[in-house]
C-alpha positions as CSV (number, residue, x, y, z in Angstrom):
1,X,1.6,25.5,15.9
2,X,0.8,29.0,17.3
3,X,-1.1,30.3,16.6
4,X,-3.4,27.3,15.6
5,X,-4.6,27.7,12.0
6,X,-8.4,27.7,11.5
7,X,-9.5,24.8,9.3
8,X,-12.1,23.0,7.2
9,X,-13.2,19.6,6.7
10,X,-14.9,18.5,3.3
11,X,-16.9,15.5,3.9
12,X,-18.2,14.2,7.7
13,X,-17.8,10.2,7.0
14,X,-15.7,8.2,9.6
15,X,-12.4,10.1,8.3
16,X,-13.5,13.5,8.1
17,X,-14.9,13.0,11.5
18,X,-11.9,11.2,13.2
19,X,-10.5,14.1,11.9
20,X,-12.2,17.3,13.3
21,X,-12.7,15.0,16.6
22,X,-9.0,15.0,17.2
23,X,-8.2,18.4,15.8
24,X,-11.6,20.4,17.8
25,X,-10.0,18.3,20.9
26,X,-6.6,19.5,20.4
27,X,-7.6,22.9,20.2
28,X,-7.9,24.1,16.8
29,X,-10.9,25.6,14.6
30,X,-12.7,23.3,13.0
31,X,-15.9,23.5,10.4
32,X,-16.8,20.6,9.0
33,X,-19.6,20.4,5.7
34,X,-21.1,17.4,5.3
35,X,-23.1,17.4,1.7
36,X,-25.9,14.8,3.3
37,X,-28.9,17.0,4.5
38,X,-29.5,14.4,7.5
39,X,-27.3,11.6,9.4
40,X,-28.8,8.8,8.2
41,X,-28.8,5.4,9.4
42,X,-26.2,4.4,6.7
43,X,-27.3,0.0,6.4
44,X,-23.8,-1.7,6.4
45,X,-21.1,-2.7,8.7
46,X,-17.4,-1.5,9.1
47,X,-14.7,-3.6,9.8
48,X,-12.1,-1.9,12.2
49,X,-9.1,-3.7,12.3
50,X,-6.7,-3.4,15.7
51,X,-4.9,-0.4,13.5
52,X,-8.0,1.5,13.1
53,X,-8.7,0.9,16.9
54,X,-5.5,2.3,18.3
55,X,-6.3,5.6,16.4
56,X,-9.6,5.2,17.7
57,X,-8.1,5.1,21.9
58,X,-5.8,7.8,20.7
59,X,-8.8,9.8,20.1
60,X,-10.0,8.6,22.8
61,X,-13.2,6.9,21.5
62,X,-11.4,3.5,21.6
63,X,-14.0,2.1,24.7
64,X,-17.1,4.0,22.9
65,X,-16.8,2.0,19.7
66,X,-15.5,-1.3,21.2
67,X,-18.5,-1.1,23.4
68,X,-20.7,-0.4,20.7
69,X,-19.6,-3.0,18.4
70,X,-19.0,-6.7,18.0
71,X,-15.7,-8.9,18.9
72,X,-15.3,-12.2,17.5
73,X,-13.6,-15.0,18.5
74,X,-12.1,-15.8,15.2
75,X,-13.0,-15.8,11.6
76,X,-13.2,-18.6,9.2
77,X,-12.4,-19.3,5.8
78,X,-14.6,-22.4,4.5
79,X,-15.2,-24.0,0.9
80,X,-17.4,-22.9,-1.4
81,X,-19.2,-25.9,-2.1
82,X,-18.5,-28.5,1.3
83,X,-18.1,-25.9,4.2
84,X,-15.4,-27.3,5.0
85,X,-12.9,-25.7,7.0
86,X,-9.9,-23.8,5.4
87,X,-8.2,-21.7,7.4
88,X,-9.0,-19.7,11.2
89,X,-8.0,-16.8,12.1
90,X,-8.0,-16.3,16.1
91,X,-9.5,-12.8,17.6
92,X,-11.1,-11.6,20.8
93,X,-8.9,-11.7,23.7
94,X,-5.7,-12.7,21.3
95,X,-5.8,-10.0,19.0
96,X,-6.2,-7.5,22.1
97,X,-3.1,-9.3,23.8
98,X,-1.2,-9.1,20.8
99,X,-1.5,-5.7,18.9
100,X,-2.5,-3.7,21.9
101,X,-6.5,-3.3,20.7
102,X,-9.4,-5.3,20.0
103,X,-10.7,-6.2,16.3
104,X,-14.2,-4.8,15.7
105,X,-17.3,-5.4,13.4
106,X,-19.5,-1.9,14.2
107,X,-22.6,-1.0,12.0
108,X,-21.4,2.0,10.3
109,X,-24.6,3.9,11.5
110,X,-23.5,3.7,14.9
111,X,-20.2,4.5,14.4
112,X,-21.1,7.6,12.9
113,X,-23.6,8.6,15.7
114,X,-20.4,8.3,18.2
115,X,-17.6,10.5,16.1
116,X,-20.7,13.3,15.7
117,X,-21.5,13.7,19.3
118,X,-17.6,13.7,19.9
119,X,-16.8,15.9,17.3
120,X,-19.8,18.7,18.7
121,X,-18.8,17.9,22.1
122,X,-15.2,18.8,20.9
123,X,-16.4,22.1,19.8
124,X,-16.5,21.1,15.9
125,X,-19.2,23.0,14.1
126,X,-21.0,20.6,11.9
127,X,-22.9,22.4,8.3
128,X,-25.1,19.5,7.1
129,X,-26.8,19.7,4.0
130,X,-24.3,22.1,2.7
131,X,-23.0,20.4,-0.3
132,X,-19.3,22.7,-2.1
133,X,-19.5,23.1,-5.4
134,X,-15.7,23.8,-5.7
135,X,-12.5,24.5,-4.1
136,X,-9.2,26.5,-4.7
137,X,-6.0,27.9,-3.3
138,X,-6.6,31.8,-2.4
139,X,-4.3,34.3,-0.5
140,X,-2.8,32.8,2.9
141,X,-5.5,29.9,2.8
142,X,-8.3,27.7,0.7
143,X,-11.6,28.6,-0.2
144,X,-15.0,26.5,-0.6
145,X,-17.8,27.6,-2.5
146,X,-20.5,25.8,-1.4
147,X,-24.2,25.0,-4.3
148,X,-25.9,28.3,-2.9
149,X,-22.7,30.5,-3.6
150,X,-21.9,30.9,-0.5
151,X,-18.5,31.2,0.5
152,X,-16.1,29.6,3.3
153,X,-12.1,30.5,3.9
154,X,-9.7,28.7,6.6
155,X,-6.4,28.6,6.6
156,X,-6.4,24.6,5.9
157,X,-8.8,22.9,3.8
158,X,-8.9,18.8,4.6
159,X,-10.5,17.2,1.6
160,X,-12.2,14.2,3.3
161,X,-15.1,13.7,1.2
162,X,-15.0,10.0,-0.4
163,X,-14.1,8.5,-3.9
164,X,-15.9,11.2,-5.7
165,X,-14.5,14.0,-3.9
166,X,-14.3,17.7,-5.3
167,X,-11.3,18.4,-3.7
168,X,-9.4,15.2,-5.4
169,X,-10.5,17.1,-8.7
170,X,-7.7,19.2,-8.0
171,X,-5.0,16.6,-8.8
172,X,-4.2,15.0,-12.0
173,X,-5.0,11.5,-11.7
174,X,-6.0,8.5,-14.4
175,X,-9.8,7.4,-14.3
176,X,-10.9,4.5,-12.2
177,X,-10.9,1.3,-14.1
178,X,-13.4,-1.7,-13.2
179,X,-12.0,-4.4,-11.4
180,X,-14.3,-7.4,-13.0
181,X,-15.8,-7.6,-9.4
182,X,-19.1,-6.6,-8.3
183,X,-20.8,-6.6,-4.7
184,X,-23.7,-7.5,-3.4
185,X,-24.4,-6.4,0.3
186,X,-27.5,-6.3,2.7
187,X,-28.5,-6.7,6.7
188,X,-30.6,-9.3,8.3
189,X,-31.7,-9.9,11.4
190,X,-30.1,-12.9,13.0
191,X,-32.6,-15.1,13.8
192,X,-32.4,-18.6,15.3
193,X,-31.8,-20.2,11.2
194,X,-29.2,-17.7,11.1
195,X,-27.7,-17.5,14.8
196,X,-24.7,-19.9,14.4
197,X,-23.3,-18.1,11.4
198,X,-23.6,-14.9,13.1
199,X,-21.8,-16.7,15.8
200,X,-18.7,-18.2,13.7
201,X,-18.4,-14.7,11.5
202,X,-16.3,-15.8,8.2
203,X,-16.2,-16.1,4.4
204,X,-16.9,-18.4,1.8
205,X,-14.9,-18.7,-1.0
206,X,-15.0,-20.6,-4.4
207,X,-14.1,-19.8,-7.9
208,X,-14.8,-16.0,-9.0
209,X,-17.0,-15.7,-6.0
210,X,-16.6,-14.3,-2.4
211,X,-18.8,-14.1,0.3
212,X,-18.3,-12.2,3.8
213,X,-20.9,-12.3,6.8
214,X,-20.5,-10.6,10.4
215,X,-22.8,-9.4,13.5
216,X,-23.2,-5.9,14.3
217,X,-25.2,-4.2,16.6
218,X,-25.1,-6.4,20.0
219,X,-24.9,-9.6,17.0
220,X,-28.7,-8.8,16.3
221,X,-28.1,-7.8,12.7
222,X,-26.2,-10.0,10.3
223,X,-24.0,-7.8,7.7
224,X,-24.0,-9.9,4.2
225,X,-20.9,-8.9,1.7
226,X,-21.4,-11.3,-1.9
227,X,-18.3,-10.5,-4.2
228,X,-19.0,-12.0,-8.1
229,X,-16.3,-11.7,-11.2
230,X,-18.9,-10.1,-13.9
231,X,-18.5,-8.5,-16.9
232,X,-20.7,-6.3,-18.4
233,X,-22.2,-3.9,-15.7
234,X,-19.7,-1.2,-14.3
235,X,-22.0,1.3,-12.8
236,X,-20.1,2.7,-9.4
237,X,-22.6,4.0,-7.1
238,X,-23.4,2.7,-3.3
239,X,-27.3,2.4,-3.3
240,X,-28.2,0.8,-6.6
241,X,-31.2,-2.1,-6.1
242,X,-30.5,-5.6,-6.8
243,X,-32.8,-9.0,-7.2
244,X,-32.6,-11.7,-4.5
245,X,-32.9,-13.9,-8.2
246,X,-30.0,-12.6,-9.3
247,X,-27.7,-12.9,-6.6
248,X,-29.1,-16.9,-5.9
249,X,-28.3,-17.8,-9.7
250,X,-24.3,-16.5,-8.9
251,X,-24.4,-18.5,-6.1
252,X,-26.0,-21.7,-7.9
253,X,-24.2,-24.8,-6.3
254,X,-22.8,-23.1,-3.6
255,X,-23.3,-24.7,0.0
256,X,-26.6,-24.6,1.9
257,X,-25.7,-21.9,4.2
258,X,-25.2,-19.7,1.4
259,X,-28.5,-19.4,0.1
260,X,-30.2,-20.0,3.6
261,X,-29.0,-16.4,4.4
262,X,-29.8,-15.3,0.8
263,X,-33.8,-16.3,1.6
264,X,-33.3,-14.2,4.7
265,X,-32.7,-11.0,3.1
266,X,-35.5,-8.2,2.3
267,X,-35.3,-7.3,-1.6
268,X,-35.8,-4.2,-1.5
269,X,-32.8,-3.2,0.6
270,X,-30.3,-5.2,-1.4
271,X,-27.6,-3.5,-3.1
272,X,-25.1,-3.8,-5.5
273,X,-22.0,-1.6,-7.4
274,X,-18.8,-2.5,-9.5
275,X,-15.9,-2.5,-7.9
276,X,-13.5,0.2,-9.6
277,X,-9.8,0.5,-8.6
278,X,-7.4,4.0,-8.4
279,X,-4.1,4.3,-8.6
280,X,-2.4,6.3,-5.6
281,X,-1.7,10.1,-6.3
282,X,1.6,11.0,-6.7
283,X,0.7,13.6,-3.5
284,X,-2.5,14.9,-1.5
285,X,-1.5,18.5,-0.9
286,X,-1.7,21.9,-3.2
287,X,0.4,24.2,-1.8
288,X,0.3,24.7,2.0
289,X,-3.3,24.8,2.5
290,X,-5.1,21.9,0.5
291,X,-4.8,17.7,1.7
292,X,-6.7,15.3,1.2
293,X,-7.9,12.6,4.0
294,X,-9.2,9.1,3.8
295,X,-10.7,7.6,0.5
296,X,-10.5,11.1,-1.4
297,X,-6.9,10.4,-1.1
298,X,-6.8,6.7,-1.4
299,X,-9.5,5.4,-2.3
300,X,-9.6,1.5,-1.9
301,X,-10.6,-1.9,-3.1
302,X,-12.7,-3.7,0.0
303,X,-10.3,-7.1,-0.4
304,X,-8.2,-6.1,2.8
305,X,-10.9,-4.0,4.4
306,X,-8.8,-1.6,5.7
307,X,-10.5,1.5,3.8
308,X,-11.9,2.6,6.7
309,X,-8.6,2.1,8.8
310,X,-6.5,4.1,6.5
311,X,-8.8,7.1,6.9
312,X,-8.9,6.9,10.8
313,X,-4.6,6.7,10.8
314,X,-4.5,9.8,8.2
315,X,-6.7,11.8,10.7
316,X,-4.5,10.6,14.2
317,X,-1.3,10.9,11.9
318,X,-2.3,14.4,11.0
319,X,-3.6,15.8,14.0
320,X,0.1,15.2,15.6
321,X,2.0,16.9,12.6
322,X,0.0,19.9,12.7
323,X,0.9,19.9,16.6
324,X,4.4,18.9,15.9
325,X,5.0,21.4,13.2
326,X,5.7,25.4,13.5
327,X,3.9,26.3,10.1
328,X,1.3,24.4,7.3
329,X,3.9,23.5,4.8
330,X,5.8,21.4,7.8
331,X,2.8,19.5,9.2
332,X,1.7,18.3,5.5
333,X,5.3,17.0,4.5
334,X,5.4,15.5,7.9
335,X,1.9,14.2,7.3
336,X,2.7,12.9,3.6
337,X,5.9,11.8,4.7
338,X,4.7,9.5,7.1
339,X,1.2,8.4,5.2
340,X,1.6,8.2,1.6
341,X,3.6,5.1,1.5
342,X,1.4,3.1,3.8
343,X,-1.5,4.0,2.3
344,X,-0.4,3.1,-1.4
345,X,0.7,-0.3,0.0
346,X,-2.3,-0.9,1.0
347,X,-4.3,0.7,-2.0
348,X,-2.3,-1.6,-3.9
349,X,-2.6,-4.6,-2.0
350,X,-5.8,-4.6,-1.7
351,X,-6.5,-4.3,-5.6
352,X,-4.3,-7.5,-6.1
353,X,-6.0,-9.4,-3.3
354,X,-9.0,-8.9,-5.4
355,X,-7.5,-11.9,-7.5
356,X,-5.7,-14.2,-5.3
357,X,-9.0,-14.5,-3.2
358,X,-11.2,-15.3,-5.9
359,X,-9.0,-17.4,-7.9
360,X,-9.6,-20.8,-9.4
361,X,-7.8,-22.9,-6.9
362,X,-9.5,-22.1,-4.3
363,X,-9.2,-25.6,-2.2
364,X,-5.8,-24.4,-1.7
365,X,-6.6,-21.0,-0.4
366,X,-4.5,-20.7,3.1
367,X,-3.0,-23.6,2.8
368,X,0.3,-21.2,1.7
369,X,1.0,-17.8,0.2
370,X,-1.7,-16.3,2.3
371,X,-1.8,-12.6,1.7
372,X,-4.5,-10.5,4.1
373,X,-4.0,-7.6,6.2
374,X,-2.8,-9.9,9.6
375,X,-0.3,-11.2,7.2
376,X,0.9,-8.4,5.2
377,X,1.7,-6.9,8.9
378,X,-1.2,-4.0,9.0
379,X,-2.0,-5.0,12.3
380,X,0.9,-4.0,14.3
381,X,0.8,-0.1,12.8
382,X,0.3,2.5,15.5
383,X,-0.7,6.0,13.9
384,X,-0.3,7.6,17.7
385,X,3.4,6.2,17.8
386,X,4.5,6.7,14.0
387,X,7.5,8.5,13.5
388,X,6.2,11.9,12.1
């Protein structure tokens, strides 16, 4: 597109920054306003996928983030209540071999510290602390207003800023609606009582009850995910405290190992939120100068973990329509076009997986029927090769 539009990215998480990394590189104006007054060292781990690591060399951050992260071997599914093996899926070298990039466990912290240094090296111009009040349509472009009043136009306005995004207010769309799940997460250090199961990353799984585990940061740091069926307790936030108590009377008569890294955790960085689901928007554009990126557009369940993924393909996806397209209305249909289909799969997917993983039957669990992101084929997607 010449000449190349100026725009601006709501929201500097992994998709807005993927984002203005690949558009800053590729030559266009980019602001991005980030509502957070400080990059903080955010305390969980990411899961990226071999699709979110092909946008990631398309960017052309793909070493940077491998080297900075973990690769299993494999992942295990074991028994809630024996350990005993259930099903293995093979990583490292294979998963390189076979979809063209490696599968990655990164704390998100250091994730974020590489796509900001890229994104300023790119020539991005990062506002933190400056968190938009609103946003709108005006004459040739979008508008933010920003708490102070102040105001910001471009000709493009990326709405990238998470499952309570301003921008998504903007669209019609039915409220989220509690899934009956809530999670439980928290770091520990891997120490030698917890050094094999940082080793052999994996989940347990029994009835109404989930739990993940994987190393991050050079496998010193052990990322805990604990998924429960409750009723009763819908609050939706990402930082709310939880009891150690609590979370070992779920887990009552699960397997050793279970409450081994439960006694490992500290209290008073334990967290917890329900799990609510969205339905996919019908479309993420207002005219030709509003779209929206990442979780404001399709905001996800964590059952296939590919939220993350889904934000870094939107950002590689549209990066090449704006270059492929000769004006804004072209470059969003080809965007759309080539997004919102995926993406609502996988939105969709993922809320269902949400009960066939925490069934009742759970000694059969991959035995047959398997459903997970390897097997649903999200693997082999290429956002740098996708028709657009």
């Amino acid at each position: 597109m010449n000449p190349k539009p100026s725009i601006v990215i709501i929201g500097g998480g992994i998709g807005g920054l993927s984002a203005g990394v690949g558009l800053a590189r590729a030559g266009y104006s980019v602001d991005i306003f980030e509502a957070a007054p400080a990059w903080a060292d955010i305390g969980a781990g990411v899961t990226l996928a071999p699709n979110a690591m092909k946008g990631f060399q398309f960017l052309g951050l793909g070493d940077a983030v491998a080297k900075a992260g973990v690769e299993p071997k494999a992942q295990t599914i074991r028994h809630w209540q024996d350990n005993r093996l259930l099903f293995q899926f093979e990583r490292g070298d294979e998963a390189r071999q076979k979809y063209g990039a490696p599968y990655v466990y990164i704390h998100r912290a250091d994730l974020h510290t590489i796509l900001v240094k890229a994104a300023q090296d790119a020539g991005a111009r990062l506002h933190i602390g400056r968190r938009v009040e609103r946003v709108g349509p005006v004459e040739g472009g979008a508008e933010l207003v920003l708490e102070d009043g102040e105001t910001f136009r471009a000709d493009l306005l990326i709405g990238a800023d998470g499952v309570k995004s301003v921008v998504r207010k903007l669209f019609e769309e039915a409220k989220p609606h509690f899934t009956g799940h809530v999670c439980y997460r928290a770091l520990i250090p891997v120490t030698p009582t917890v050094e094999d199961l940082a080793k052999n990353p994996g989940m347990h799984i029994g009835p109404s009850r989930m739990m993940v585990r994987y190393p991050v940061r050079n496998s010193e740091i052990l990322n805990l995910v604990f998924f429960i069926r409750q009723a009763g307790w819908e609050d939706d936030g990402w930082t709310i405290p939880a009891t150690k108590a609590e979370l070992s009377a779920a887990f009552e008569g699960w397997c050793p190992d279970i409450h081994t890294m439960i006694a490992q955790i500290d209290e008073s960085r334990l967290y917890k939120w329900a799990i609510n689901a969205r339905k996919p928007l019908p479309t993420w554009r207002v005219g030709d100068h509003i779209t929206l990126l990442g979780d404001a557009a399709h905001a996800m369940t964590p059952f296939l973990g590919q939220g993350a993924a889904a934000g870094i393909e939107d950002a590689v996806v549209l990066v090449r329509a704006l270059d492929a397209s000769s004006s804004l209305d072209e470059a969003l249909t080809r965007y759309e076009k080539a997004r919102h289909e995926r993406a609502s799969f996988i939105q969709l997917e993922s809320n269902a997986n949400a009960d066939r993983m925490q069934g009742q039957e759970t000694d059969t669990f991959g035995l047959g029927g398997l459903k997970n992101e390897e097997t649903l084929g999200l693997f082999d997607y290429d956002a740098a090769t996708v028709e657009i």
